[in-house]
N, C-alpha and C positions, 0 to 999 in steps of 0.2 A: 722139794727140789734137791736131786742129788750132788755131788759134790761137780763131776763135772756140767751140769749144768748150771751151778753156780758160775764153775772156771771163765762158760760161754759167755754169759751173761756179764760178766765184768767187762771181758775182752771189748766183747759190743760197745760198752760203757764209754772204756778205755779209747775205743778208734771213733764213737762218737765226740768225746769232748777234746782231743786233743788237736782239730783243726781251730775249736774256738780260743783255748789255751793261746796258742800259737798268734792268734790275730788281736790278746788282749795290749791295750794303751798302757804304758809306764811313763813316769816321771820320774828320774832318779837325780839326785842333788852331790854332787861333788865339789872339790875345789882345785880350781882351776892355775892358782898363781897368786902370787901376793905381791901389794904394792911396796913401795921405796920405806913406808913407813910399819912394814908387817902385817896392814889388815889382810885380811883372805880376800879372791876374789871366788865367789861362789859360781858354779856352771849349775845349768841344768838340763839336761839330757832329755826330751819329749820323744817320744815312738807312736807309731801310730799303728804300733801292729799287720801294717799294709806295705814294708817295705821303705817307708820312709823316716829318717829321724832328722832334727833339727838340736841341736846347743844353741845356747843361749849366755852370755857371761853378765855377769853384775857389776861389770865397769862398760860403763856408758850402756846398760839394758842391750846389746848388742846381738844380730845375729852371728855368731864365730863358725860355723858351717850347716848345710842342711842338703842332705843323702838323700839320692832318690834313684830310683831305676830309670834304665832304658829302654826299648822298646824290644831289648832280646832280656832286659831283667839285671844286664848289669847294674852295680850300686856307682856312683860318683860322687862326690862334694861337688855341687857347683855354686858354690861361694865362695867368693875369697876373701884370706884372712893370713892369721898368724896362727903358728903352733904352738906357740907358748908367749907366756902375760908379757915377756920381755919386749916382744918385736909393736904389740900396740904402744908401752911404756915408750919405746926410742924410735917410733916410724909410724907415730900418727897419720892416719889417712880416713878416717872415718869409716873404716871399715866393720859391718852390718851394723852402723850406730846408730841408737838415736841421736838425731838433733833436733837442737833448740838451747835457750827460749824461742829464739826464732831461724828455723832453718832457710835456708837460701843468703840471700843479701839483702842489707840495708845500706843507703847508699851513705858515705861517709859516715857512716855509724852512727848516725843523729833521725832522729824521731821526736816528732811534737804532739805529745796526749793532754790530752784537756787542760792546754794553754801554757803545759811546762814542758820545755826542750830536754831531753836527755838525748847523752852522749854513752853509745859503748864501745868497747874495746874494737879498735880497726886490723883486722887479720888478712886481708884479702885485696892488696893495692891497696886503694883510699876507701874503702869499703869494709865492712863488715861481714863476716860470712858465719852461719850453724849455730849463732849464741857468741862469739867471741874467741878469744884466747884460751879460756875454759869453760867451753859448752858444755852439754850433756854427756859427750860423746867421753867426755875428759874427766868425769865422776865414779863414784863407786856409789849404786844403786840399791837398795835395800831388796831382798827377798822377803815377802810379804805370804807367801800363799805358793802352795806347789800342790797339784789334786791331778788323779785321773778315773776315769767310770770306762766305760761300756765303748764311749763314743767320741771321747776324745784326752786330751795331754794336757794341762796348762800350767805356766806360772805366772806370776804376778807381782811387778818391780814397783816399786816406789823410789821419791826421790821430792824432797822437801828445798827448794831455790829461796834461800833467805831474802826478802828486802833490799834490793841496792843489790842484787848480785849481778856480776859484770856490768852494772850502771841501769840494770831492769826494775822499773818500781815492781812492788809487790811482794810478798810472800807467795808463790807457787808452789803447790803441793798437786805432784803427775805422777801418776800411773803407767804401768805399762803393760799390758796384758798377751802375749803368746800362746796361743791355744793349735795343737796340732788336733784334727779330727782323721775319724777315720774314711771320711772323703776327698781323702788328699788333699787339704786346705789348710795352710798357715794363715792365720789371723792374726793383726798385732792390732789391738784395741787402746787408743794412745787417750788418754781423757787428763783434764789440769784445771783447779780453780785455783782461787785467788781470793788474797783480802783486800785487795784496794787496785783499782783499775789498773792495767797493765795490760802488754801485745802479746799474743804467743802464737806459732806456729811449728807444730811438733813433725816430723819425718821421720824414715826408715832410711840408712843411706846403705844397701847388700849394692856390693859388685855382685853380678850374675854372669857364670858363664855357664850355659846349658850343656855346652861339651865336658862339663868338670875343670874345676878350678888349675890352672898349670896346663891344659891341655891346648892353649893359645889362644889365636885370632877369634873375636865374634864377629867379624865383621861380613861373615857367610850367616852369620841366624837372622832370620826372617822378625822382622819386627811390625807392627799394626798398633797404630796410636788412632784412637776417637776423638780427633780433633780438628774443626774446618781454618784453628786458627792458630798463630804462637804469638811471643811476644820476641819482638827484635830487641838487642841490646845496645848500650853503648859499646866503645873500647873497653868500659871497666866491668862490663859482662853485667851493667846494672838495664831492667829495660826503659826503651824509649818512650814508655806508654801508648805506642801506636799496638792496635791489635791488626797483625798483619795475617792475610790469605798464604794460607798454605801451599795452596794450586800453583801450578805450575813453576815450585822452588822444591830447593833439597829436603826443605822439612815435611815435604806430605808424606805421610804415613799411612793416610787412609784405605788405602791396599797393604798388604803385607808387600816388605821386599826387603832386601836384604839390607842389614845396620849400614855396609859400606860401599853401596852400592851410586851414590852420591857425595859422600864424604869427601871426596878430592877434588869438589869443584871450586877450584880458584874463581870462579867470575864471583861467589857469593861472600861477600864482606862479614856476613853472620859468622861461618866457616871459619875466615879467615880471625875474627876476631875470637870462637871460640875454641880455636884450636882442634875444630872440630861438631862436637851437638854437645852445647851446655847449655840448653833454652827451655823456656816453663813455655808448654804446650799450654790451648786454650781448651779444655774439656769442656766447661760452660761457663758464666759470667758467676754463678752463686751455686752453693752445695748443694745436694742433692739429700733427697731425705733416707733413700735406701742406695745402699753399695751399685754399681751401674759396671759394667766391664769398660774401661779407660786404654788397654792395652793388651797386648797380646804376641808372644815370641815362640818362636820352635826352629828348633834347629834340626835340621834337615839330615846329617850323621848320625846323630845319639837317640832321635824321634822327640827327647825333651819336647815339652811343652809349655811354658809360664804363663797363664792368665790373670792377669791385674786389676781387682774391682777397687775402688773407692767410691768415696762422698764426695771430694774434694774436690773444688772446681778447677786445678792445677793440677798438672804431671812437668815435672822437670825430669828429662831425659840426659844421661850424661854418658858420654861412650868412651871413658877410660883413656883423655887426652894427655892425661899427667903421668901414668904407670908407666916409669922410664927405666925399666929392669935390673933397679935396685931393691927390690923386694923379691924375697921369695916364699910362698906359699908351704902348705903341710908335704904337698906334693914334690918337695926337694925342686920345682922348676921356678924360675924368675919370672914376673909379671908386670909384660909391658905394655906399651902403648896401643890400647885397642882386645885388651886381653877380657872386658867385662863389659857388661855395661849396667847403667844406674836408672832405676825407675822411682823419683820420689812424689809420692802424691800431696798435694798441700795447698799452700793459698799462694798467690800470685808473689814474686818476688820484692821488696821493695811496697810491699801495698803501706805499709804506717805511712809514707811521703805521696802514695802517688790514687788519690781519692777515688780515680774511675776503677781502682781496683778494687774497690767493697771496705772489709774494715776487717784490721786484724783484731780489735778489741773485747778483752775480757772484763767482764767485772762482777765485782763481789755477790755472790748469786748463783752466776750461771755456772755450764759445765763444757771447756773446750771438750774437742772428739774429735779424732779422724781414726778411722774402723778401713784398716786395709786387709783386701784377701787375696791370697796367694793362691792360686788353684795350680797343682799340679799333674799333668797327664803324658801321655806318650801317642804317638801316631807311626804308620807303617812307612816303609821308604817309599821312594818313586821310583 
């Protein structure tokens, strides 16, 4: 082989492997901010080689934004969040956090597990909400594991809940798992055991705006919930235990239609009580054994797409009735009322007091899970 056919031969080489170069997954580990007391807060940066990235920060295991194209290839953040560790520190909102021990409510903060009453911290009227006063969301979570191959991104948070913490029996030791693939699917694999019987119900709480984060209203994206039923509240946003028909009220979802295209009905007390949609949809009565699609959003401008599988017999729906535009995003714009919305998959709210809701119960043994996918795509205009 002569020299210029050597030169050919590279070149070939060369335009072969750099479309795949191009498309390979990374995981890169920075620091993000440090708390009041000096620790670091570590990020992690997932790629998926396909256009899309996701962070991740190690206070409260949190999503802090996730990039994705449009349907012409523009990139967006549609998450919202803080630009720096200060604005979670002084403007708490759970934003992309986990929560727990137990996400949602518990009503007056009390629960009774095999024959002993415990009291935790009351955050939310007379009620309990995310774990307390210092949930998950309010931790600094351990980076355990950061890996990528061929096929996908991932990291892996831990977070060790001592005994009596926030008034929770148990030692709780939970996981957190983040895995971007290259099928445009965010997974967060949330699993927790226990030495001695205790409740848990773990969540994802991302504001979502399909149009990019600061870019405004959602109340034009189309949303699809797989649910024939919800659950009505009281005043104190705890529910009634009645499982009510969705049909012919604000909360059917069973078509696609737009987030705010019922939202202003005064005649519905739900509405009015929740300032809007803060209600745990009925997916089905008990889990499911493999992921099932639960939801489904696109916005009609940007082409965005988000489809939402879980296990979880619960979706609580929440359409950003508090974001009163005293916060602002990375995008230098304020985020108000109706600027996101919240898709948490999980168990029914209030289930430790209300028995026709199943059983939030762990014990020594077994292994909590709730395994959510994000599937993200794009579609054409009309």
């Amino acid at each position: 082989m002569n020299r210029g056919e050597r030169i050919a031969k590279l070149a070939c080489v060369l335009m072969l492997s750099a479309p795949f170069a191009a498309q390979a997954t990374s995981a890169v580990r920075s620091t993000f901010g440090h708390l009041p007391d000096g620790r670091a807060v570590e990020a992690v940066t997932l790629d998926n080689g396909h256009g899309i990235t996701a962070r991740v920060l190690a206070y409260g295991a949190r999503l802090q934004s996730l990039r994705t194209p449009d349907r012409h290839g523009h990139e967006a953040d549609i998450v919202l969040g803080h630009p720096h560790m200060k604005g979670y520190l002084d403007t708490p909102q759970y934003f992309g956090a986990t929560v727990g021990r137990y996400a949602n409510r518990i009503a007056k903060g009390r629960f009774t597990l095999d024959g002993h009453t415990y009291q935790v911290p009351v955050n939310d009227g007379p009620n309990s909400l995310h774990g307390g006063t210092k949930g998950f969301d309010k931790v600094l979570w351990t980076v355990v594991g950061v890996e990528h191959d061929a096929d996908h991104a991932s990291v892996t948070l831990r977070y060790v809940s001592p005994d009596g913490d926030m008034g929770y029996p148990g030692t709780l030791t939970v996981t957190a798992i983040y895995s971007l693939d290259t099928k445009n699917r965010l997974t967060i694999d949330y699993r927790a055991t226990t030495d001695k019987p205790t409740i848990v119900n773990l969540s994802n709480h991302a504001y979502w705006n399909l149009g990019g984060e600061g870019s405004g209203t959602v109340m034009n994206q189309r949303m699809m919930i797989a649910a024939d039923t919800y659950l009505p509240v009281d005043a104190t946003a705890i529910p009634t235990g009645q499982f009510a028909p969705v049909a012919g009220t604000p909360f059917d979802f069973r078509s696609a239609k737009p987030i705010g295209r019922d939202i202003r009905d005064g005649a519905s007390q739900q509405l009015l009580y929740g300032h809007g949609y803060d209600h745990n949809w009925v997916i089905s009565r008990h889990a499911s054994a493999k992921p099932r699609l639960i939801a489904r959003v696109s916005d009609p401008d940007s082409g965005r797409v988000l489809s939402l599988y879980s296990c979880q017999p619960g979706l609580q729906f929440y359409s950003g009735n508090f974001l009163d535009g005293t916060t602002q995003g990375p995008s230098g714009r304020t985020y108000r009322q109706g600027d996101a919305f919240v898709l948490e998959p999980q168990l029914f709210p209030d289930t430790p007091n209300q028995p026709a809701f199943g059983s939030a119960r762990l014990a020594p043994g077994q292994t909590y899970r709730n395994h959510i996918v994000y599937r993200f795509s794009t579609q054409g205009g009309h």
